[in-house]
Structure formats: C-alpha cells, structure tokens
Backbone of each chain as ProteinMPNN parsed JSONL, in Angstrom:
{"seq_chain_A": "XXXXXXXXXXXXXXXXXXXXXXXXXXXXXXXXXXXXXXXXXXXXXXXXXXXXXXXXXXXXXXXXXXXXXXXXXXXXXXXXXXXXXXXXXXXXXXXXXXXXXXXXXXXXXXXXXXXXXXXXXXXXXXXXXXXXXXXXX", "coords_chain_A": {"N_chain_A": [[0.865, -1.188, 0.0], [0.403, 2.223, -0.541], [2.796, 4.606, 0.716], [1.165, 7.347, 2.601], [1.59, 10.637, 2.038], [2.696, 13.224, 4.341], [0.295, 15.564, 5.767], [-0.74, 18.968, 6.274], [-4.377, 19.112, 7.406], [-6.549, 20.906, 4.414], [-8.278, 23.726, 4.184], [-9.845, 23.404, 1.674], [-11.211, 20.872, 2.035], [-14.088, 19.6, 2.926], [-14.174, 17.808, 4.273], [-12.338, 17.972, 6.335], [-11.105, 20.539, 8.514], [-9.265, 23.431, 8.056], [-6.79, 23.033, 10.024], [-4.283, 23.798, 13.018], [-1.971, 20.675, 13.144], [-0.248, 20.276, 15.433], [-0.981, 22.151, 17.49], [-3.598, 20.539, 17.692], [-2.861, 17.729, 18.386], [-1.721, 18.62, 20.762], [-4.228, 19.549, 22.585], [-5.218, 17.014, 22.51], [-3.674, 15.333, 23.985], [-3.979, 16.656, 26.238], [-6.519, 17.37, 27.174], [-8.568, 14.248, 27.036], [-10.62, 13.569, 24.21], [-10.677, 16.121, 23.351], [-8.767, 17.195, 21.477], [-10.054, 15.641, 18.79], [-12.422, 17.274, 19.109], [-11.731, 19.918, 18.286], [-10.481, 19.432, 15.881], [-13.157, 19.483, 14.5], [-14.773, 17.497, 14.526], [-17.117, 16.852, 17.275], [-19.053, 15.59, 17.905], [-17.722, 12.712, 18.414], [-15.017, 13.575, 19.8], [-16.654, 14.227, 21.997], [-17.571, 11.593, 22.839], [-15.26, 10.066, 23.34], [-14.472, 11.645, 25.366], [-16.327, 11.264, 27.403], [-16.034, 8.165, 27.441], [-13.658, 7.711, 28.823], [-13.287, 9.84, 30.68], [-15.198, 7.997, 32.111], [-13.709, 5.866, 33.348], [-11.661, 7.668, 34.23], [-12.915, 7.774, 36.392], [-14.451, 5.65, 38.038], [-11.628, 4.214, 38.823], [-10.768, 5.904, 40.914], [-13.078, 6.604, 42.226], [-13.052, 3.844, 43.218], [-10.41, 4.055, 45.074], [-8.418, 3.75, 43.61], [-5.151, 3.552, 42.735], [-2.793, 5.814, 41.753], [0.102, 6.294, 39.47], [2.819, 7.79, 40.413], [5.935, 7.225, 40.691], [9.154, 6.765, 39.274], [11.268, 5.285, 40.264], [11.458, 2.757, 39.468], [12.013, 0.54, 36.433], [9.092, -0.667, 35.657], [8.12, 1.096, 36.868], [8.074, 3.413, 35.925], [6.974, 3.229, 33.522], [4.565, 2.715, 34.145], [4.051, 5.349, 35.344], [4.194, 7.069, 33.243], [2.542, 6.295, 31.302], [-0.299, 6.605, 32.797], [0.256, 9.492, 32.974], [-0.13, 9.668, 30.457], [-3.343, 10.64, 30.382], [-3.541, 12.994, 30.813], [-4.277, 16.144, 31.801], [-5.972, 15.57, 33.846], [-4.667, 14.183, 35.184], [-2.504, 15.436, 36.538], [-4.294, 17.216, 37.862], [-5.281, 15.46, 39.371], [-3.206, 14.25, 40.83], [-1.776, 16.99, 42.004], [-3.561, 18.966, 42.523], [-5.937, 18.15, 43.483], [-4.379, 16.216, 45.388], [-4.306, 13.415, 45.443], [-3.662, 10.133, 45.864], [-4.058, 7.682, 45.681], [-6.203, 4.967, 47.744], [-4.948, 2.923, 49.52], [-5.406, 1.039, 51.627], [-8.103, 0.545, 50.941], [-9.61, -2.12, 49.262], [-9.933, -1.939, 46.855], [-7.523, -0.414, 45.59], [-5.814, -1.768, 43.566], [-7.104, -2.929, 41.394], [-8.701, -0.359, 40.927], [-5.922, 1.057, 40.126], [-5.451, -0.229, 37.431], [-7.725, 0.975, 35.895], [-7.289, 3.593, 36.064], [-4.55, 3.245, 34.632], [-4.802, 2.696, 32.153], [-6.775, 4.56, 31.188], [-5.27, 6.574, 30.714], [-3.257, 5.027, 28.622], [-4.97, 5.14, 26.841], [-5.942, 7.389, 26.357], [-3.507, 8.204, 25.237], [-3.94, 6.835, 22.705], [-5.82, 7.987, 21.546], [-4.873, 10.176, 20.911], [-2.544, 9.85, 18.866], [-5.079, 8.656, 17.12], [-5.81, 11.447, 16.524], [-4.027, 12.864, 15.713], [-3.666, 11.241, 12.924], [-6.282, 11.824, 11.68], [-6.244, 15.067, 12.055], [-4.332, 14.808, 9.913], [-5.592, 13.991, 7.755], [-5.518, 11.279, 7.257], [-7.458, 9.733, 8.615], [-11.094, 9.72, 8.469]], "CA_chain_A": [[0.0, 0.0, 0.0], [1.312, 3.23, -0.737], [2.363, 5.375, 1.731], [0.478, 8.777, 2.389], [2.433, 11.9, 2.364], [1.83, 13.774, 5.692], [-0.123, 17.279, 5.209], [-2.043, 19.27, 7.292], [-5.611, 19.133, 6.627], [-6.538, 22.039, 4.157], [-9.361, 24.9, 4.107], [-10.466, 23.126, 0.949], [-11.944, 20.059, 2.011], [-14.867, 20.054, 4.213], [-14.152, 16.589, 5.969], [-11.2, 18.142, 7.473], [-11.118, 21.705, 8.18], [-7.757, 23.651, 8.089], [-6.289, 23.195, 11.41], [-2.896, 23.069, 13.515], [-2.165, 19.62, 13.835], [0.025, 20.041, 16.46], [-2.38, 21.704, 18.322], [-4.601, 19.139, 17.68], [-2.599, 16.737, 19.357], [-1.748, 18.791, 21.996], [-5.325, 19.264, 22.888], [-5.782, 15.798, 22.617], [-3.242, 14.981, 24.931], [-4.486, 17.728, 27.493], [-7.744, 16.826, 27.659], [-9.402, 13.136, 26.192], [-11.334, 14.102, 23.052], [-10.635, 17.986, 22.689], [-8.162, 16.976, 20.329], [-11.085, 15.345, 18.385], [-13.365, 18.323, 18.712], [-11.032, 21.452, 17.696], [-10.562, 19.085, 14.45], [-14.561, 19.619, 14.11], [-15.16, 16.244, 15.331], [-17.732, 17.027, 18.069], [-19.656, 13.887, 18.56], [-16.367, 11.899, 18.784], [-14.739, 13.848, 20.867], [-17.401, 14.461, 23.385], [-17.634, 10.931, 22.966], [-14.143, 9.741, 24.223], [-14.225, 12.473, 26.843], [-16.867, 10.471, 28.387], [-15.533, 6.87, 27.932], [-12.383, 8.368, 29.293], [-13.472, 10.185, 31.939], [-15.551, 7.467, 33.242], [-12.315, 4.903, 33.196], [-10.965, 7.753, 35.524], [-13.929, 8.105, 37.32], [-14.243, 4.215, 38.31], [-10.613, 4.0, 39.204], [-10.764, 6.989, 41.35], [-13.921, 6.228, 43.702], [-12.642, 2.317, 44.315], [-9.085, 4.194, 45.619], [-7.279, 3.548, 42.855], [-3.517, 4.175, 42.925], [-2.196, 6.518, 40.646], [1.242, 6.085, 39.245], [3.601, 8.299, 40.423], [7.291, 7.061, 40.962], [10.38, 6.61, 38.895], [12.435, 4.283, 40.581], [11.674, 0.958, 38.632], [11.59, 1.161, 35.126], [7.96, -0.628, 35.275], [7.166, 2.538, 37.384], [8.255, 5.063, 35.103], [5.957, 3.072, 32.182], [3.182, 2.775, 34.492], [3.946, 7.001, 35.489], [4.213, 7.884, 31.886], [1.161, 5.967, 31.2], [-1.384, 7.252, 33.636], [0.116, 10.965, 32.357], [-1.335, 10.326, 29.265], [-4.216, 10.94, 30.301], [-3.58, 14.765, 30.642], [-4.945, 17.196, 32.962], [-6.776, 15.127, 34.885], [-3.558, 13.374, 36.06], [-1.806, 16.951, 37.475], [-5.301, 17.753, 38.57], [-5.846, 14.718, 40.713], [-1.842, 14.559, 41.643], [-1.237, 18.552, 42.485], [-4.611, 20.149, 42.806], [-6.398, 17.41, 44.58], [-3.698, 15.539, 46.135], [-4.717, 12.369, 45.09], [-2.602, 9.133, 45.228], [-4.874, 6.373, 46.29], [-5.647, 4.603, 49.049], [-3.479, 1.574, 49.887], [-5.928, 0.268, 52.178], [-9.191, 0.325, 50.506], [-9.488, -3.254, 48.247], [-10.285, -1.416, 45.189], [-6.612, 0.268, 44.881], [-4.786, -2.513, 42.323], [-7.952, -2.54, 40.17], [-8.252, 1.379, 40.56], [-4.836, 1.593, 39.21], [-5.746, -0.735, 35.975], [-8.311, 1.907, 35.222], [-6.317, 4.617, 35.411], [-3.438, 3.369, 33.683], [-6.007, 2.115, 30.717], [-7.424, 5.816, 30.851], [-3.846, 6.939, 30.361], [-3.357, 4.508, 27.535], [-6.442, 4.82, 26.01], [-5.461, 8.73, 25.562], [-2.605, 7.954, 24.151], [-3.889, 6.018, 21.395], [-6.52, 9.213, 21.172], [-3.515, 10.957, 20.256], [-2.408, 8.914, 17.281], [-5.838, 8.843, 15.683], [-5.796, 12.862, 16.465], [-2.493, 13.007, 14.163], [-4.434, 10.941, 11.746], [-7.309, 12.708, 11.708], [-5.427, 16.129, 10.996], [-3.352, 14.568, 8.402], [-6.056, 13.606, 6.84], [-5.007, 9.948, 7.278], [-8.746, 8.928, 8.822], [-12.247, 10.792, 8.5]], "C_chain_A": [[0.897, 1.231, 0.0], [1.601, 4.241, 0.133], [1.563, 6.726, 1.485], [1.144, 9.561, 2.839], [1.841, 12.722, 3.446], [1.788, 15.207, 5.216], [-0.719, 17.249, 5.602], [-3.561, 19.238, 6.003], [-5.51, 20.802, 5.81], [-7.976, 22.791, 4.318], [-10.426, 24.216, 3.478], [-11.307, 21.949, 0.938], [-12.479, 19.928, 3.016], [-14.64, 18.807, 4.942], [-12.735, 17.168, 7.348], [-10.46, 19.686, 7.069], [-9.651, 22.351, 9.011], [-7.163, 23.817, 9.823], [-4.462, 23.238, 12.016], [-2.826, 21.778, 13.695], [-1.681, 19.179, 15.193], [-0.47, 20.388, 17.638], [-3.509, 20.759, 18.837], [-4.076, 17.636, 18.416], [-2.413, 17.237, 20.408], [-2.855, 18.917, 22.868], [-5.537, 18.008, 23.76], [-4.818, 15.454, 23.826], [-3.922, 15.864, 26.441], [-5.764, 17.057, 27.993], [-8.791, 15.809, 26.681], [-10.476, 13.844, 25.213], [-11.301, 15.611, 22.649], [-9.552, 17.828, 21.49], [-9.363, 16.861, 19.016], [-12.019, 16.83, 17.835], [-12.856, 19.397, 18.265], [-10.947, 20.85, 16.085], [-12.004, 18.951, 13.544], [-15.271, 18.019, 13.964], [-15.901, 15.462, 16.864], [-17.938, 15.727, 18.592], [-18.846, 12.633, 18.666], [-15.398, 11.858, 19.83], [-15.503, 13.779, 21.941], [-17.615, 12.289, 23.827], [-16.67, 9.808, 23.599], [-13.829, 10.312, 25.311], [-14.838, 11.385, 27.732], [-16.371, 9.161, 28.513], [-14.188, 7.316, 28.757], [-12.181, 9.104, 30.889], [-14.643, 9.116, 32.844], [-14.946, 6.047, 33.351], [-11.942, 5.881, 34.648], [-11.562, 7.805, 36.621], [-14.066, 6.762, 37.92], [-12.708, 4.581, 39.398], [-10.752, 5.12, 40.243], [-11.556, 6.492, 42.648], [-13.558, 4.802, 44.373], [-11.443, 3.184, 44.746], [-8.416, 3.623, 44.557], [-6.025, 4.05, 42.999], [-2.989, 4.876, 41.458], [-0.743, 7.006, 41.084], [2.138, 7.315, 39.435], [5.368, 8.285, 40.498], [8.028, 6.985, 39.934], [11.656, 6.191, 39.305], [12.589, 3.113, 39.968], [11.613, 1.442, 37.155], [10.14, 0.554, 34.346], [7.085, 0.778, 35.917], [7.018, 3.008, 36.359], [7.555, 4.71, 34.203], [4.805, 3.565, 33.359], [2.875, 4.484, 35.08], [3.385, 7.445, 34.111], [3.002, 7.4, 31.163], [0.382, 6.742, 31.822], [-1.007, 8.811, 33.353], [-0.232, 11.075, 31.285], [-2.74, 10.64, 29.291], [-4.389, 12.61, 30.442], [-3.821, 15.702, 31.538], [-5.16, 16.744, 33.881], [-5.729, 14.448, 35.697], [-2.909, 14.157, 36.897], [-2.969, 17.287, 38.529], [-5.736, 16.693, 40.401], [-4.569, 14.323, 41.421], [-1.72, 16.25, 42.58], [-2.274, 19.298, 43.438], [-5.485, 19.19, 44.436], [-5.706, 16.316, 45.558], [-3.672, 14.091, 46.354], [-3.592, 11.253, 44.934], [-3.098, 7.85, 45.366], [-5.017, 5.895, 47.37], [-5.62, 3.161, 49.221], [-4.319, 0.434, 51.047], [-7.315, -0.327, 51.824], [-8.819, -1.236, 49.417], [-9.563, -2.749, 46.438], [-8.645, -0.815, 44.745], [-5.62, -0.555, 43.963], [-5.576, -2.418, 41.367], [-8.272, -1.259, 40.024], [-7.514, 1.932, 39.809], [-5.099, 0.837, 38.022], [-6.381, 1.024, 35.334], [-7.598, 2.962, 34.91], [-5.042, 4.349, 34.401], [-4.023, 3.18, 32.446], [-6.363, 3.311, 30.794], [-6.318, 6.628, 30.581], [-3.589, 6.384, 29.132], [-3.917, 4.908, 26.44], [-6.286, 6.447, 25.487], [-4.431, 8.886, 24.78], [-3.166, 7.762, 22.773], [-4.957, 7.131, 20.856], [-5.597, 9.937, 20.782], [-2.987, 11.232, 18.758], [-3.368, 9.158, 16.562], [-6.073, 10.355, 15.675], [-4.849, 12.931, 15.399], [-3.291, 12.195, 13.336], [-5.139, 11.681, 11.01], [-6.966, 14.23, 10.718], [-5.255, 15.712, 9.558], [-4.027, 14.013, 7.177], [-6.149, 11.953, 6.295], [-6.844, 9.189, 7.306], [-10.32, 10.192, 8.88], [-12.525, 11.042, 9.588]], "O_chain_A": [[2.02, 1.213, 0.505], [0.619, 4.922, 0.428], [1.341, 7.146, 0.349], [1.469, 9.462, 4.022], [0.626, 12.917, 3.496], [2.626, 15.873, 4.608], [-1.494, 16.307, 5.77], [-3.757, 19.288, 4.789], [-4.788, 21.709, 6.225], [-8.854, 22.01, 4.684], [-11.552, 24.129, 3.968], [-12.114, 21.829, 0.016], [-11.867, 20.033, 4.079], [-14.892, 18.739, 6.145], [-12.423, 16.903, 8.508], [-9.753, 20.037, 6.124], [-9.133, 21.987, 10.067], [-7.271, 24.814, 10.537], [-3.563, 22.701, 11.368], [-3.667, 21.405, 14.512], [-2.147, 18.307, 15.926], [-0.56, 19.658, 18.625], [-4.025, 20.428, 19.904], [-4.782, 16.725, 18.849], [-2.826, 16.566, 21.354], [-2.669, 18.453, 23.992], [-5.833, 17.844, 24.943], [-5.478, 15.272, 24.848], [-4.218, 15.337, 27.514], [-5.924, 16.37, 29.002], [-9.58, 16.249, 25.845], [-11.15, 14.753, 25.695], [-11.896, 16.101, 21.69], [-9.728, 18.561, 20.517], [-9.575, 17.853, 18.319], [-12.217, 17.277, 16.704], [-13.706, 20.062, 17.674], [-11.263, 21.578, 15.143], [-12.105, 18.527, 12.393], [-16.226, 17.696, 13.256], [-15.658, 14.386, 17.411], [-17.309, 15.021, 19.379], [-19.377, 11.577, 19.008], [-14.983, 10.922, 20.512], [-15.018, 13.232, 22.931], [-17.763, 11.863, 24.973], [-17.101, 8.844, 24.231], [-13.102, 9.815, 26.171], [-14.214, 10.731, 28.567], [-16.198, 8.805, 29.678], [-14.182, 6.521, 29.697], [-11.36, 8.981, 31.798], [-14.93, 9.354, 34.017], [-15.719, 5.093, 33.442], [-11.884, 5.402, 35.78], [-11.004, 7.873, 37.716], [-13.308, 6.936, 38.875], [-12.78, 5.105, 40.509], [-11.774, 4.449, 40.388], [-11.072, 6.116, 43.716], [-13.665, 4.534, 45.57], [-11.228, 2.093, 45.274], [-7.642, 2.75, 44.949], [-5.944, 5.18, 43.481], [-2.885, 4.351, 40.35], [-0.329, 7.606, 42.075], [2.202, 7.978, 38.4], [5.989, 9.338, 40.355], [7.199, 7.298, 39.079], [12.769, 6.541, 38.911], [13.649, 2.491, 39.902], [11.222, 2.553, 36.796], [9.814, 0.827, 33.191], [5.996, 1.278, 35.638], [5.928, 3.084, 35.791], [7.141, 5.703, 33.605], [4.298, 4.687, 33.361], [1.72, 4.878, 35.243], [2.331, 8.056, 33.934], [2.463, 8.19, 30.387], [0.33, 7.856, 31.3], [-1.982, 9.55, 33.486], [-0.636, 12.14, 30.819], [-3.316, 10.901, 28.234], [-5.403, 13.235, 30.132], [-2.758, 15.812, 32.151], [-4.722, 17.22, 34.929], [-5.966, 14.172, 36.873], [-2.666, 13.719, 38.022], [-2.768, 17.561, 39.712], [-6.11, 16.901, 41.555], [-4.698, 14.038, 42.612], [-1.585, 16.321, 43.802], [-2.124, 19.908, 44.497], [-5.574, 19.407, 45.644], [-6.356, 15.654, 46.367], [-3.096, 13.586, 47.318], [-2.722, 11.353, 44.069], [-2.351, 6.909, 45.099], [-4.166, 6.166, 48.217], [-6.563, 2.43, 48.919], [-3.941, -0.718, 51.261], [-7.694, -1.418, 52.251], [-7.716, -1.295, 48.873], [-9.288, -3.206, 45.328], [-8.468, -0.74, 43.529], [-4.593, 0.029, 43.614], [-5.137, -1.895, 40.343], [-8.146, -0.856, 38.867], [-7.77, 2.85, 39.03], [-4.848, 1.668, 37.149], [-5.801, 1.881, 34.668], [-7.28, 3.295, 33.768], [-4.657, 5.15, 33.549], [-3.402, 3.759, 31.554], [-6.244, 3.434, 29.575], [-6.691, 7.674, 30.05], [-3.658, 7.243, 28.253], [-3.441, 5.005, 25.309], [-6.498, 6.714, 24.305], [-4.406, 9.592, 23.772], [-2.856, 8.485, 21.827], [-4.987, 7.208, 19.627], [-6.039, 10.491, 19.776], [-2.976, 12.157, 17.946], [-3.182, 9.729, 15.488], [-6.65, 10.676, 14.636], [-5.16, 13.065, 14.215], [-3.918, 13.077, 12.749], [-4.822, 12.153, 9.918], [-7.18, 14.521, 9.541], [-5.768, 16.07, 8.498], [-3.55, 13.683, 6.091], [-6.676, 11.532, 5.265], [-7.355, 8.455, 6.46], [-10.301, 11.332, 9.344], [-13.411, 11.864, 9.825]]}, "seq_chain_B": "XXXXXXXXXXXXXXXXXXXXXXXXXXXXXXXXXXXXXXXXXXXXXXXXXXXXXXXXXXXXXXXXX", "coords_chain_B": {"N_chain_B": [[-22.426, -2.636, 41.915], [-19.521, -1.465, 41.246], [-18.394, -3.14, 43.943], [-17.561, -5.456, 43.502], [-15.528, -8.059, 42.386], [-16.491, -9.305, 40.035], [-17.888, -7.308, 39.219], [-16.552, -5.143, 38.778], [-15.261, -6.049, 36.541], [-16.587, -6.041, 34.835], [-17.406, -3.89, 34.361], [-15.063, -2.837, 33.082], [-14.403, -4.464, 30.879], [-16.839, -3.259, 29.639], [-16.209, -0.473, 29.693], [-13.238, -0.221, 27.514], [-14.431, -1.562, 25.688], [-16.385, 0.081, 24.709], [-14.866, 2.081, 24.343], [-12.998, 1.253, 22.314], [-14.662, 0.047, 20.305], [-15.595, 2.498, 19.338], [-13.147, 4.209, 18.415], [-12.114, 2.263, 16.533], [-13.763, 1.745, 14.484], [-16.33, 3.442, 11.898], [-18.907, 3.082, 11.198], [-22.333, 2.385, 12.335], [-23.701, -0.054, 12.879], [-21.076, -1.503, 12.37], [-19.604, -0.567, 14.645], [-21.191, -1.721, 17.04], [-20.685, -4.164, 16.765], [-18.337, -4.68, 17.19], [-18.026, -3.807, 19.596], [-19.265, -5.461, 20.785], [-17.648, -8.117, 20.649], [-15.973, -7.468, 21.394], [-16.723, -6.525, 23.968], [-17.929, -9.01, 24.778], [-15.744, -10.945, 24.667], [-13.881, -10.422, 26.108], [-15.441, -10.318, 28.941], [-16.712, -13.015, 28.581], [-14.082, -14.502, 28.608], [-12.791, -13.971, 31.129], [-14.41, -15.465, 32.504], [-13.851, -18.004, 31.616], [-11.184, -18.239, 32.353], [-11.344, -18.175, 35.108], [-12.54, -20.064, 35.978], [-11.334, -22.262, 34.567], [-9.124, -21.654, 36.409], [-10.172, -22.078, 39.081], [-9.166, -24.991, 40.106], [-6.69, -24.67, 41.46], [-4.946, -23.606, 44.225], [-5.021, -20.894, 45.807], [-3.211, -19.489, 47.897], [0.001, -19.788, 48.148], [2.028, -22.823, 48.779], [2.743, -23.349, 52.154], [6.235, -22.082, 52.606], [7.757, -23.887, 54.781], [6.86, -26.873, 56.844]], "CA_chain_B": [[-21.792, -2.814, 40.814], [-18.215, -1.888, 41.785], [-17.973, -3.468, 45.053], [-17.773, -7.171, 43.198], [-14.711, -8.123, 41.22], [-16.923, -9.397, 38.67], [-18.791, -5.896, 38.748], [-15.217, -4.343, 37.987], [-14.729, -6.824, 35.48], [-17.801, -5.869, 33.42], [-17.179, -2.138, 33.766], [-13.469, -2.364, 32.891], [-14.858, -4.437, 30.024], [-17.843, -2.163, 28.965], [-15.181, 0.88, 28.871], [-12.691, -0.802, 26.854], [-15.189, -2.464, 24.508], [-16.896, 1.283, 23.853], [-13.339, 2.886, 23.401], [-12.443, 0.538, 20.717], [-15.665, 0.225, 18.827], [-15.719, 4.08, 19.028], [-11.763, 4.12, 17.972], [-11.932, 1.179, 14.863], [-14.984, 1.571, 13.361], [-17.009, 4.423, 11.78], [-20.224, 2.877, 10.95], [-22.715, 2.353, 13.489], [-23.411, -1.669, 12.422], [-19.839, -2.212, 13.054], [-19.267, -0.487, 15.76], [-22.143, -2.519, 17.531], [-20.593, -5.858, 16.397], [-16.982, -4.922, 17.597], [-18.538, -3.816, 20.744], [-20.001, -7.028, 21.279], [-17.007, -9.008, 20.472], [-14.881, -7.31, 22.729], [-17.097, -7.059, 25.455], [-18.206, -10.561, 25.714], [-14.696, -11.663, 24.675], [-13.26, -10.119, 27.65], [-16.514, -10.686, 30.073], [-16.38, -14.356, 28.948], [-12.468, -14.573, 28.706], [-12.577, -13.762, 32.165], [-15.225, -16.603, 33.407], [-13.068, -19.21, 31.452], [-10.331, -18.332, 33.361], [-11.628, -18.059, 36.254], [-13.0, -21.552, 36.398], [-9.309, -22.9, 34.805], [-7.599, -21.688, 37.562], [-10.301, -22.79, 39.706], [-8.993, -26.068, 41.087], [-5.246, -24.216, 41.708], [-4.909, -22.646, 45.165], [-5.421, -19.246, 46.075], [-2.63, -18.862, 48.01], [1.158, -20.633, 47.671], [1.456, -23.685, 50.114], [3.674, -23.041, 53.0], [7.58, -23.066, 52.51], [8.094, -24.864, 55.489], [6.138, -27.256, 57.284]], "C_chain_B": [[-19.781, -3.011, 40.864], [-17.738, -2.558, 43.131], [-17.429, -5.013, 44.556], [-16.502, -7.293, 42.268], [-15.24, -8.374, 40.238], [-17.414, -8.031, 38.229], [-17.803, -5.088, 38.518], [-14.916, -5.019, 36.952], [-15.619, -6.325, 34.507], [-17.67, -4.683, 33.4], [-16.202, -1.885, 33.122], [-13.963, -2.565, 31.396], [-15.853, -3.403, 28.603], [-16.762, -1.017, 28.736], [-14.258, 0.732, 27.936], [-13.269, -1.142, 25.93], [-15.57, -0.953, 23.877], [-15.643, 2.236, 23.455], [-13.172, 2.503, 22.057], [-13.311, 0.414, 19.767], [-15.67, 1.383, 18.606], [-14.237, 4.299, 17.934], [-12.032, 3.182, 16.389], [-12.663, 1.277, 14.003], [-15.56, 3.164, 13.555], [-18.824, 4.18, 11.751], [-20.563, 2.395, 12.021], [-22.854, 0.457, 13.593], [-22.148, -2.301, 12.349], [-19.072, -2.068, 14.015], [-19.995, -1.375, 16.994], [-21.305, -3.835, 17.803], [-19.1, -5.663, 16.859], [-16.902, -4.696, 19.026], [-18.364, -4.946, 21.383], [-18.741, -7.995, 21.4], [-15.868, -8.993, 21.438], [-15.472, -7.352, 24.235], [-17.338, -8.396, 26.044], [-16.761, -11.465, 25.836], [-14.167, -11.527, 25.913], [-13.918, -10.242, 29.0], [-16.477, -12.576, 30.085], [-15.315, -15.059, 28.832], [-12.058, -14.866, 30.255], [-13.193, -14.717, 33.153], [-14.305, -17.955, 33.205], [-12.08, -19.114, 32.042], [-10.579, -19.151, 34.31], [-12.227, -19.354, 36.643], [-11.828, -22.629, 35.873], [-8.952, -22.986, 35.848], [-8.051, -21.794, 39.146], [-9.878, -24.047, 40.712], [-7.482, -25.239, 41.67], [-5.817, -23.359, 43.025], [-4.87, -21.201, 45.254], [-3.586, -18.996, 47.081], [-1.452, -20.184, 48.052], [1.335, -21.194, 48.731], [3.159, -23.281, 50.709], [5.191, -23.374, 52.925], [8.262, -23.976, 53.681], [6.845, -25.69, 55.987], [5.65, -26.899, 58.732]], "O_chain_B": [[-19.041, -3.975, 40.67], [-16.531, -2.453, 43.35], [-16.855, -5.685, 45.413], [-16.499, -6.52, 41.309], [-14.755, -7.841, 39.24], [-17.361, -7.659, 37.056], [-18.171, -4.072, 37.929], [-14.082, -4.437, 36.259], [-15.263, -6.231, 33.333], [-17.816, -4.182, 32.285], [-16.166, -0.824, 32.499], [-14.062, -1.611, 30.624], [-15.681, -3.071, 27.43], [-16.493, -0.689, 27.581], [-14.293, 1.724, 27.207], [-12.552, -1.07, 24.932], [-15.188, -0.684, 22.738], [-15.543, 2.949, 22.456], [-13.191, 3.155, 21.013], [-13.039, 0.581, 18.578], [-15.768, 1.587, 17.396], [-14.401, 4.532, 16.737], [-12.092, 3.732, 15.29], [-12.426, 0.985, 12.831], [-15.474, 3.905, 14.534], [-19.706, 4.926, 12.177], [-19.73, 1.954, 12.813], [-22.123, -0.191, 14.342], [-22.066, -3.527, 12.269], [-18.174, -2.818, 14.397], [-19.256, -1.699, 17.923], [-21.283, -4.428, 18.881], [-18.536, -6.756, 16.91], [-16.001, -5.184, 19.708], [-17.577, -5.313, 22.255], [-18.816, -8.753, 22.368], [-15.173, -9.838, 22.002], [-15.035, -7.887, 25.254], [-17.127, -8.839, 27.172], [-16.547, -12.348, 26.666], [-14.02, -12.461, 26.701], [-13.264, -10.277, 30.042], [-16.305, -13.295, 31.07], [-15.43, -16.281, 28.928], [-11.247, -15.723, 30.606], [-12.781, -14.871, 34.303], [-14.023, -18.764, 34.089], [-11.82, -20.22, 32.516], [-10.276, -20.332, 34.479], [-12.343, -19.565, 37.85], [-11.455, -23.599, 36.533], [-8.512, -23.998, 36.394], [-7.314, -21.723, 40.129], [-10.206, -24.077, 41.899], [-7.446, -25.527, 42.866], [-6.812, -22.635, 42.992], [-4.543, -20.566, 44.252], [-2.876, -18.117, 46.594], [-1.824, -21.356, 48.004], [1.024, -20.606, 49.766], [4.218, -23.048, 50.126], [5.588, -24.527, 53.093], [9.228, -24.7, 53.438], [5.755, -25.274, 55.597], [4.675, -27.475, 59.214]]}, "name": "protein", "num_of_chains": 2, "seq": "XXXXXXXXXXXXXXXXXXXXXXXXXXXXXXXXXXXXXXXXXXXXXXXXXXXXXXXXXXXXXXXXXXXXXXXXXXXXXXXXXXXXXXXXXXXXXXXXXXXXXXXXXXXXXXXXXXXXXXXXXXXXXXXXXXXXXXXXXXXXXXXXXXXXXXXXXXXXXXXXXXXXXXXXXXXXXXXXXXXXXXXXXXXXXXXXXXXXXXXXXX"}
C-alpha cells in the first residue's frame, strides 16, 4: 500500500477543516477528546471524553492508585502511562492531592483503570495526528 | 456494581469495549458488532479463566512445614 504523504488538513476540504495539527494533538493529549473536537469532530470527541473520563472516574472512587514514581523502570511506564491521560492526572496529583488509598481493596484494580485511561489517551492521540493529516475521516 | 470483582470486570470491560468500537470503526453496524465481540470476549475470557484456575490454590502452600 502506498504510503500517504503527511499534510495538514486544508481549508479546501470540508471533511477536514484547516487546522494546527500540532495543536490538535496537543489538545488531545491535554484533555481526552478535545483533540477530536477542535478538528470539528464534536460527537467523537465528546464521545471519548466520556468513555475516558468514566475509566478515571471508576478507578478513582474504588481508591485507585495513581502512578507516580520513577524508581523501577515498570514505574516510570506505568507514570508515563497514567500521564497520558492529561490534565486530569496533574489535577488529581497537584490540585487534589490524590494518590490512592493503599488500604481500601479497590486500589490494584483502581490503578488498571487509570493506567487504561492513560493509555487509552494515548492512542486518542495517534488517531488525532491521523485525523489532521487527513489519514482517517 | 463496583464493590464485586466481577462488577469491575464488566465495567473495565464495557469501557474498553466502547473505546475501541468508538476508535476502529465508523459505521454504526460495526461499531455494535466490535462492541459485542470485545465485550463478551473479555466478560467471557474472564469466566473461562476463572474456572481454569479454579482447582489451583489461592494462596502458595507453606515453605516450610
């Protein structure tokens, strides 16, 4: 298959209206589906916000543990994971002080979710750079 | 719902299953059907296990006597 030359979307075609793409990923990384929706992809985006935010929302009320360390080098995946999810990871590290709790039964399956809602933005990422580039509708 | 490991098992599922049909597919008739395949794969992935590893102990038998 041939490859496809990478180019921002242009003005001229209405499936994909002229945007930054790198915006568009940065978005997307910031906050689950705003990537999506600045590329005029409303009902997609709003639509991963919510699977997304209720991945962190789950993980969160059982006490989930969210990944913070960098001493192992499965930490630092399972850190750099759970920061893909974006905002919400500073927000519930910094703002709300959030790290789980260690005694509740829910905090090993807590942390799945979150690291899968970390993931799972990631890969929102990727089809954001698609998307732009015109790669996927 | 969440208090039950199975009732985390079917939510983890259900979010995962609607990511990816949302993510792979555009049409609504295949998003449905990739839904389905992932959710039950992973809802009944998780029973066949779970009755595998059935007869095997729960916890590792004592290193000494």
């Amino acid at each position: 298959m041939p490859k496809t030359p990478s180019k921002p979307a242009s003005a001229d075609d209405p499936a994909a209206p002229s945007r930054n793409r790198w915006l568009a990923v940065l978005l997307a990384w910031l906050v689950p589906g705003a990537g999506h929706v600045y590329l005029g992809r409303r009902t997609r985006g709003l639509y991963f916000l919510i699977v997304v935010s209720a991945a962190i929302f789950v993980g969160v009320k059982i006490g989930g543990g969210l990944s913070m360390a960098f001493d192992a080098p499965l930490q630092k995946l399972g850190t750099l994971a759970s920061m893909g999810m974006g905002l919400p990871y500073f927000v519930l590290r910094f703002v709300a002080g959030y790290t789980g709790d260690l005694a509740r039964p829910g905090f090993e399956y807590g942390a799945a979710f979150l690291l899968s809602a970390g993931l799972m933005n990631l890969l929102l990422i990727l089809d954001t750079w698609d998307v732009a580039n015109g790669r996927r509708p | 719902m969440l208090s039950t490991h199975f009732g985390l098992m079917v939510a983890y599922a259900l979010i995962v299953a609607l990511f990816f049909a949302g993510l792979w597919r555009r049409e609504r008739k295949a998003q449905i059907r990739l839904f389905l395949q992932v959710f039950l794969g992973l809802v009944g992935g998780g029973l066949v296990l779970a009755y595998l590893m059935y007869p095997f102990p729960a916890h590792p038998p004592a290193p000494f006597p």
